[in-house]
C-alpha positions as CSV (number, residue, x, y, z in Angstrom):
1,X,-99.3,-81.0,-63.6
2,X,-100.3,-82.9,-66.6
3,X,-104.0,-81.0,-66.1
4,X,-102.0,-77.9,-66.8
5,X,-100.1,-79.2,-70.2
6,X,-103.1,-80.2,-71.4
7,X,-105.1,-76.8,-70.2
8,X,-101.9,-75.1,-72.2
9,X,-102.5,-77.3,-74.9
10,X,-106.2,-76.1,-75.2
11,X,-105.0,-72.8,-75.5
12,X,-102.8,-73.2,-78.3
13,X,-104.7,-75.5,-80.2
14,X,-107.4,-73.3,-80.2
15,X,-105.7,-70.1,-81.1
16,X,-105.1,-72.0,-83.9
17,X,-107.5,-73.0,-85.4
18,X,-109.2,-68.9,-84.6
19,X,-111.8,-70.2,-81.8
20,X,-112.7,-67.5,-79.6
21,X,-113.3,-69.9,-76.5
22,X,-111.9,-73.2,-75.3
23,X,-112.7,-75.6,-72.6
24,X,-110.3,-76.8,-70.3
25,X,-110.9,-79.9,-66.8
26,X,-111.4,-78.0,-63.8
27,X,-108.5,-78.1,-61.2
28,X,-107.1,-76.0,-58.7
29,X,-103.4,-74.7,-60.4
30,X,-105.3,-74.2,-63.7
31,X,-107.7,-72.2,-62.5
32,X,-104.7,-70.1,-60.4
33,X,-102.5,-69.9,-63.6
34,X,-106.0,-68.7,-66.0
35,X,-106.4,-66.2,-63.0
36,X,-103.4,-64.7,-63.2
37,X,-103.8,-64.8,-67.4
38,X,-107.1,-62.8,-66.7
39,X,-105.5,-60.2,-64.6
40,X,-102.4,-59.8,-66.6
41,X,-104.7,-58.8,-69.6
42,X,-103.7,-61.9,-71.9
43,X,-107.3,-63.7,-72.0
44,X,-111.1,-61.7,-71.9
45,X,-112.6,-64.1,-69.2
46,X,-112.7,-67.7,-67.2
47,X,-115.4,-68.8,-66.1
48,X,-116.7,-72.1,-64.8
49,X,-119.5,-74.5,-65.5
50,X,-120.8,-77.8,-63.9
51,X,-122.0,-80.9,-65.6
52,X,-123.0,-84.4,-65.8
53,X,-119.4,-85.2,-66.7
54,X,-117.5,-83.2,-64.3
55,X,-116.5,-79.1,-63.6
56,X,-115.0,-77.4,-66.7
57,X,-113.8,-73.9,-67.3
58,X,-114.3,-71.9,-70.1
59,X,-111.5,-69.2,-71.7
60,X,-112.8,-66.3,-73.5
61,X,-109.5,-65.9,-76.0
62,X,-108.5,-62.5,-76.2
63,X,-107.7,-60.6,-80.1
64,X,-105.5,-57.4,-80.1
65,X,-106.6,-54.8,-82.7
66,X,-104.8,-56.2,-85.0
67,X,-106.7,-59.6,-85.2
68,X,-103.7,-61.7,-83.9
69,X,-103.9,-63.0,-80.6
70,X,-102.7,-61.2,-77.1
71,X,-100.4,-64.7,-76.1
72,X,-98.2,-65.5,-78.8
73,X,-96.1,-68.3,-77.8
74,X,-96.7,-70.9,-74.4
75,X,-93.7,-72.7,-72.9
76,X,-94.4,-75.4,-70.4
77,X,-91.1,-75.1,-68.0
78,X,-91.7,-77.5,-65.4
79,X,-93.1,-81.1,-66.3
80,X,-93.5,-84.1,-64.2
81,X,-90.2,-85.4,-65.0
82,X,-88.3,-82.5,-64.0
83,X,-89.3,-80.1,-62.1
84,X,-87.5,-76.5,-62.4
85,X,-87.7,-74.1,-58.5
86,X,-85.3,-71.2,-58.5
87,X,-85.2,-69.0,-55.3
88,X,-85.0,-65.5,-54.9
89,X,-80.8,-64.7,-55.5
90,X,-81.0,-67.1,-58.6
91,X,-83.6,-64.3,-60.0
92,X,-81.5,-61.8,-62.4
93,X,-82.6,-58.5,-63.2
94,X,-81.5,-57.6,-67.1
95,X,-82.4,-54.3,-69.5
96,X,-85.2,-56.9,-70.7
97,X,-86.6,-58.0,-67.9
98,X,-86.5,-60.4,-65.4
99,X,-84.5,-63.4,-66.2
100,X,-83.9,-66.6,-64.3
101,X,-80.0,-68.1,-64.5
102,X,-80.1,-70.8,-66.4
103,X,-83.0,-70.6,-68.1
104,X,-82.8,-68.1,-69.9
105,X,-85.1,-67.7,-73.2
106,X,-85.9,-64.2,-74.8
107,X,-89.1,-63.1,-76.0
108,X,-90.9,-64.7,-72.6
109,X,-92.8,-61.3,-70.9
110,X,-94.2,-63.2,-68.2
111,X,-93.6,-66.4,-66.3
112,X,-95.7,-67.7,-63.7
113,X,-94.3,-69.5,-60.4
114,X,-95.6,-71.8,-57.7
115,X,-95.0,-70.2,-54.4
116,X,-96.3,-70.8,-50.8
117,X,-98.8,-67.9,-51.6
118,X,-99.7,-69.4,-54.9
119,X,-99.5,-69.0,-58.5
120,X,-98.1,-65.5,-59.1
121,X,-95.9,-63.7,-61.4
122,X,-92.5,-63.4,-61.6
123,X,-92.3,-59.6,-61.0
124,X,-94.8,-59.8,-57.9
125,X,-92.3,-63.0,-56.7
126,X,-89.4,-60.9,-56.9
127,X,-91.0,-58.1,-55.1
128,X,-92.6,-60.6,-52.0
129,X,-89.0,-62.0,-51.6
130,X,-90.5,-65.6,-52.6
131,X,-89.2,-68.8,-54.7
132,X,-90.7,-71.2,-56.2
133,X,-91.3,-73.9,-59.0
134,X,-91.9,-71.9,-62.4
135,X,-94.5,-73.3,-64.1
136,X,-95.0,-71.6,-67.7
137,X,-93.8,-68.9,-69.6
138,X,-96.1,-66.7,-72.0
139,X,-94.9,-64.0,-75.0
């Protein structure tokens, strides 16, 4: 987990400071949450790269037309010390979106969750009748 704060971290730092890639350590749940990123449209391209000091991946940030950045705001949910799961019934559907009771923040468009089938969206969740631990919230 901490591989995935500090892969977040990465991201926000270097949307920052206007860098148009970042490197992140090589794991297994960052490369599932970057994944999901790349097919939900909010980063250009992951890709991966061995060295002499271990596997990194590389994030190709992604600009809107407007020059600003397509993720606005991160949110690491669950942390080592506590750990956040919600099942299926604790999901509430709103006039915003999908919400979880509890912790409930607006602005968040997609959430990511740790399932038996992997790292996945909310939405998808909802629709394989799965729980899980949520991981991270993007705007």
């Amino acid at each position: 987990m901490y591989s995935l704060s500090n892969a977040l971290t990465a991201l926000r730092n270097g949307q920052l400071h206007g860098k148009t890639f970042v490197r992140v350590k090589y794991s297994k749940v960052v490369w599932a949450v970057l994944s999901v990123l790349y097919d939900s449209g909010l980063i250009s391209g992951i890709g991966t790269q061995t060295s002499s000091t271990g596997r990194n991946i590389f994030v190709l940030l992604k600009r809107l037309n407007t020059g600003q950045f397509a993720i606005k705001k991160i949110l690491l949910v669950s942390t080592p010390g506590k750990r956040v799961y919600v099942r299926v019934s604790q999901m509430v559907e709103d006039h915003s979106g999908l919400t979880f009771k509890g912790i409930t923040r607006s602005g968040f468009t997609l959430r990511l969750l740790s399932t038996v089938q992997g790292v996945i969206t909310e939405d998808n969740a909802r629709v394989k009748n799965l729980g899980g631990e949520v991981l991270c919230e993007f705007e």
